[in-house]
N, C-alpha and C positions, 0 to 999 in steps of 0.2 A: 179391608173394610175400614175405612174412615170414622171416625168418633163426629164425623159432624154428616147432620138430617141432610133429607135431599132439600129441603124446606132451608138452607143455609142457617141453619142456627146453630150457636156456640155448644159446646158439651155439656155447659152448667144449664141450658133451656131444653135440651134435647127430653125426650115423652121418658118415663122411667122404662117402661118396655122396651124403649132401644137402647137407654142402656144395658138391663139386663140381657137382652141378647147381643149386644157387645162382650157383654162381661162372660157372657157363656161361651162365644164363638174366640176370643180372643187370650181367656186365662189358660186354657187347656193349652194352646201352642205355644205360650210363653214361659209357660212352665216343662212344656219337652223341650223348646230351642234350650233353654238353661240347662236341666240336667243333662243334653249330646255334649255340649258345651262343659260342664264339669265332669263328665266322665271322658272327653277326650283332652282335658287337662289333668286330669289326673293319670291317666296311660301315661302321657309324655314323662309325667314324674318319676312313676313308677318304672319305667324303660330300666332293665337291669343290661341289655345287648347295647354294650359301648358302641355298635357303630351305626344300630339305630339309631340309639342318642342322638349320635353326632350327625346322622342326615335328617332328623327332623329339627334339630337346632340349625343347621347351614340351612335348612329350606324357610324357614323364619323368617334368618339370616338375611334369606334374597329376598325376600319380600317384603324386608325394611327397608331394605336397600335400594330396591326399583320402587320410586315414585309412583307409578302408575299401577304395579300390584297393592304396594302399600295403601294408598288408595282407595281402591277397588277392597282390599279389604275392609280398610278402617272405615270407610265413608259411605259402602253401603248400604242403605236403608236398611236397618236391624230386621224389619218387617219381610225386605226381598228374601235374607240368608233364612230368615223362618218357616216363612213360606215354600222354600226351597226344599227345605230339609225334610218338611212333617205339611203333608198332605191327607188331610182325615177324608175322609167319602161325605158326602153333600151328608148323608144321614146324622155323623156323628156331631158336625156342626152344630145344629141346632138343637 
C-alpha cells in the first residue's frame, strides 16, 4: 500500500484517516521485518559451530560477490522482503 490517495495527492495532503490506517496497516509489519531481521543477525553472531559460521559467512560471501544476487538483495524494495516474510490475515490489518 502506497502513502499516496487514489485522488493523487502528496502524503502531507493525504485525509488524516488514511494516514492512520497507513500507520496501523504499515507499523505492525515494519516492526516484525526488523526484529526477523535482528534476530537473525544476532544467530549468525551468536553461531558457536565453526563450520556453520564459516557457511553462512561464504554464502554472504557469494552474494557479494555475484552482482545480480547482490542486487537482488540489496535493491529490493524493502516493502517486497516484508511483505514476503510477515503476511497478517485481511483481519489483523485493519
Amino acid at each position: 500500500m502506497e502513502l499516496v490517495t487514489g485522488a493523487g495527492k502528496a502524503p502531507e495532503e493525504a485525509e488524516p484517516a488514511i494516514l492512520d490506517f497507513y500507520d496501523r496497516f504499515r507499523r505492525p509489519l515494519n516492526i516484525e521485518y526488523v526484529q526477523q531481521q535482528t534476530i537473525a543477525n544476532k544467530k549468525r553472531l551468536e553461531e558457536k559451530d565453526p563450520n556453520l559460521r564459516m557457511k553462512k559467512h561464504q554464502a554472504l560471501r557469494a552474494t557479494v560477490a555475484d552482482p545480480v544476487a547482490h542486487r537482488a538483495f540489496c535493491c529490493v524494495p524493502r516493502s517486497s522482503r516484508l511483505y514476503a516474510n510477515v503476511r497478517p490475515q485481511p483481519s489483523e490489518a485493519i
